[in-house]
C-alpha positions as CSV (number, residue, x, y, z in Angstrom):
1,X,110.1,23.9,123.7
2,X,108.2,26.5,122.3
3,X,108.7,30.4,123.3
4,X,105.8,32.5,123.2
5,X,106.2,36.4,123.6
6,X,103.7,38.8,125.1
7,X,104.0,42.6,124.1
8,X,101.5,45.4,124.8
9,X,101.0,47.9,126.9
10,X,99.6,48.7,130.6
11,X,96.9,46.3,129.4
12,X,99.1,43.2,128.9
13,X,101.4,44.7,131.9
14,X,99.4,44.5,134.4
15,X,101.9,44.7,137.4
16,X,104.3,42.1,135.6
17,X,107.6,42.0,137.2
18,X,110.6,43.2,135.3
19,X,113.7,40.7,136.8
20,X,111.6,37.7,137.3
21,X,109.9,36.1,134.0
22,X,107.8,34.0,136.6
23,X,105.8,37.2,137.9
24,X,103.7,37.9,134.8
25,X,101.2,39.9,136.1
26,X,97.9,39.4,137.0
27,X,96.3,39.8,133.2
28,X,95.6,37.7,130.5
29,X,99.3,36.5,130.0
30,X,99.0,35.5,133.3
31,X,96.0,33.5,132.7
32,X,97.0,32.1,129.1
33,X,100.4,31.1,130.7
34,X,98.5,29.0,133.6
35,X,96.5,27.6,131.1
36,X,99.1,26.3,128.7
37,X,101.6,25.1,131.5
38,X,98.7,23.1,133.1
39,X,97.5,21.4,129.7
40,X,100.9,20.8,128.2
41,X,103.8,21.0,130.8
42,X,107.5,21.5,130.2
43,X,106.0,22.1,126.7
44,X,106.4,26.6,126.7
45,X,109.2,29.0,127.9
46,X,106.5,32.3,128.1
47,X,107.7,36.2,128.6
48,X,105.1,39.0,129.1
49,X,106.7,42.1,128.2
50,X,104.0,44.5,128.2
51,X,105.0,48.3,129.8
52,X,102.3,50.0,131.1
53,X,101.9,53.4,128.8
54,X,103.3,52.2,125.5
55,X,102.3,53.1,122.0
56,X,102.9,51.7,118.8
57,X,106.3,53.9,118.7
58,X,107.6,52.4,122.2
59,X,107.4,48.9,121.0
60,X,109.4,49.5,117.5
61,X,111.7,51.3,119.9
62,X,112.2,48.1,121.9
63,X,112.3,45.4,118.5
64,X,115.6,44.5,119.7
65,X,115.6,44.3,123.0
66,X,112.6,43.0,124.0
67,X,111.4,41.3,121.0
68,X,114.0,39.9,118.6
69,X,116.9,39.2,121.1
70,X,114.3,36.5,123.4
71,X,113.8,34.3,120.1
72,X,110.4,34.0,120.4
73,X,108.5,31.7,118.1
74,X,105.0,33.2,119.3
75,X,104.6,36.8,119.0
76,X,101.3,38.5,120.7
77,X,100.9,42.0,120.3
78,X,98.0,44.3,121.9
79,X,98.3,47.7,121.0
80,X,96.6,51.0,120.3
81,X,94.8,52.4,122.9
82,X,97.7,54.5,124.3
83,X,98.3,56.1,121.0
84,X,95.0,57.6,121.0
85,X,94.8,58.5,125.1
86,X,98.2,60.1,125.0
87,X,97.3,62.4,122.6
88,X,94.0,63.5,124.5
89,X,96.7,63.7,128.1
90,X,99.6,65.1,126.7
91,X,99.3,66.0,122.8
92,X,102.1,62.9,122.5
93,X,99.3,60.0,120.4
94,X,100.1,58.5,117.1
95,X,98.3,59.2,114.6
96,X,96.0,56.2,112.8
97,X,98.3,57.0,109.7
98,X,101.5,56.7,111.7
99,X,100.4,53.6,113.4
100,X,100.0,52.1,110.7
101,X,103.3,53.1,109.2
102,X,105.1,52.3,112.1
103,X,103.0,48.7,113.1
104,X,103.9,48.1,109.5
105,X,107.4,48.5,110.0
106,X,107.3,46.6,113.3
107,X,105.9,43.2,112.0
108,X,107.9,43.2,108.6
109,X,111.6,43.7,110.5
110,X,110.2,41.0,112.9
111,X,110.1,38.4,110.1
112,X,113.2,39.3,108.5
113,X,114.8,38.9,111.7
114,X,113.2,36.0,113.0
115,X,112.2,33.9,110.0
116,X,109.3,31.5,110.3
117,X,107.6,33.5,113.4
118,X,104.2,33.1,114.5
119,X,103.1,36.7,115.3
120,X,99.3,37.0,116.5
121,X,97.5,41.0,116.3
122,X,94.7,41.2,119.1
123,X,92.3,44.1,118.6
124,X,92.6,47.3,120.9
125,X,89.3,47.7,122.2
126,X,87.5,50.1,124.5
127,X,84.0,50.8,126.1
128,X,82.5,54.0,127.5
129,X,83.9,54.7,131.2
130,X,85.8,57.2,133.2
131,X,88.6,57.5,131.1
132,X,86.9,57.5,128.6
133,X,83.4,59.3,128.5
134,X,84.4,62.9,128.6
135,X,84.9,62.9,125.0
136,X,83.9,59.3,124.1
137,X,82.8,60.4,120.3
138,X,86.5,61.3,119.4
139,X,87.8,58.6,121.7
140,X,85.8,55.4,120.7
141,X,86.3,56.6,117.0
142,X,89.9,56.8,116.8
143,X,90.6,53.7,118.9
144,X,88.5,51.5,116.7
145,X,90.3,53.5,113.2
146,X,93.6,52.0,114.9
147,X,91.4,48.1,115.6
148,X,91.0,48.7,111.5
149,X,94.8,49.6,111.2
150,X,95.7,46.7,113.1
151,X,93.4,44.5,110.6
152,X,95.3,45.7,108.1
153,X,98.7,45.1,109.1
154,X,97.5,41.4,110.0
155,X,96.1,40.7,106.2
156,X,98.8,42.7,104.5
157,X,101.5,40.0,106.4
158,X,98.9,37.0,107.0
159,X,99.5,37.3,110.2
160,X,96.5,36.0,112.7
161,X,94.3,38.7,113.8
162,X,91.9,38.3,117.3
163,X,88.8,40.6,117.2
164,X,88.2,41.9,120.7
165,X,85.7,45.0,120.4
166,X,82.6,43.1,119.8
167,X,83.7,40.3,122.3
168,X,83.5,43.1,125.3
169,X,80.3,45.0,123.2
170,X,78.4,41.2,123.3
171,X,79.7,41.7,127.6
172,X,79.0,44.6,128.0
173,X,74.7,43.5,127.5
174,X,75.6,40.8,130.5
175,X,76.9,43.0,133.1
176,X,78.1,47.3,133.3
177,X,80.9,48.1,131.0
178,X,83.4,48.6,134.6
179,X,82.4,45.2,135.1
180,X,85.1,44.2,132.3
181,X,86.6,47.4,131.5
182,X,87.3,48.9,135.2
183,X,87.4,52.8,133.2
184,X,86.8,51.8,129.5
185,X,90.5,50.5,129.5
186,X,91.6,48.8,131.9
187,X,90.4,45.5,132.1
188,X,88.9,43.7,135.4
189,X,89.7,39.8,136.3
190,X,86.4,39.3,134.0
191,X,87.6,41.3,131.2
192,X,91.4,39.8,131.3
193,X,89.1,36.5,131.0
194,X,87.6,37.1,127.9
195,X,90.6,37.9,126.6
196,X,92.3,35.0,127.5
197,X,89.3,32.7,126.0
198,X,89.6,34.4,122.8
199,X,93.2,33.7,122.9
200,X,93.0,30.4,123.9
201,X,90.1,29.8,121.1
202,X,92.7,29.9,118.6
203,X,95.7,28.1,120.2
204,X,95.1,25.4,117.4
205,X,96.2,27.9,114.6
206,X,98.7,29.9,117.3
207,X,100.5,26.8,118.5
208,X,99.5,23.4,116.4
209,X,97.8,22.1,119.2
């Protein structure tokens, strides 16, 4: 049986429960989950470990805890987004060059401590909305500078990287931007969709199937 590991933050939360494994939200882990379970049963042990308001920094602060000590052999990470809001909320973001440094640093102890580890980057993303319009030049910028940083850290390790921007930029010509982004964040059931199908889209490479 195969572990997979989801890690993020309020994006890959979404309401997950934190003393039942079984309650994992309603995002795209949620979805993925139900979609794997249903195909190939018995077959996955899956944890969603997303906290709602974490940055790059809060995940190294949890590699023990919550990533290395559950033995995963499926890592999925989204994150970015948070280190760029915080700092227009509370002065507290992380810079592109410290998320870098620090995402760096995550993935590298990751494979020295859990040696042959699949660990899969998805792209932070965002659209224009009501978290996000009052200074969207700044904001859009420096989320997609940290989408480029997360690039990097996936070719520098070979790690598998999931583009997501232009996925909800191709959506967003179909239907409003809160349609899939409910504030230029947070994603809607449609949104968590299309994240989930880009997932899914590469299970062949993620899990050999």
């Amino acid at each position: 049986m195969k572990t997979i590991l989801f890690q993020g933050d309020s994006i890959t939360d979404v309401g997950r429960a934190r003393d039942n494994d079984q309650f994992m939200g309603m995002g795209y882990p949620l979805l993925v989950s139900g979609s794997l379970h249903a195909d190939h049963p018995g077959q996955f042990r899956i944890y969603n470990r997303g906290i709602s308001g974490n940055r790059v920094v809060d995940l190294y602060a949890r590699i023990k805890a919550d990533f290395i000590n559950l033995k995963p052999d499926v890592i999925s990470i989204l994150i970015g987004v948070n280190d760029v809001w915080h700092e227009f909320s509370w002065k507290n973001g992380v810079s592109a060059e410290k998320y870098l440094k620090v995402y760096s640093m995550l993935v590298e102890e990751l494979q020295e401590a859990l040696p042959g580890v699949k660990i899969v980057l998805l792209e932070p993303f965002v659209l224009k909305g009501t978290a996000t319009e009052g200074a969207w030049e700044t904001f859009s910028t420096e989320v997609y500078k940290r989408a480029e940083m997360a690039r990097i850290v996936a070719e520098k390790h070979h790690l598998l990287f999931i583009p997501l921007q232009n996925c909800f930029d191709e959506a967003a010509k179909q239907a409003p931007n809160e349609f899939w982004l409910m504030d230029g964040v947070h994603p809607t059931a449609a949104g968590h969709e299309l994240i989930k199908r880009e997932w899914l889209k590469r299970k062949e490479e993620i899990l050999g199937l």
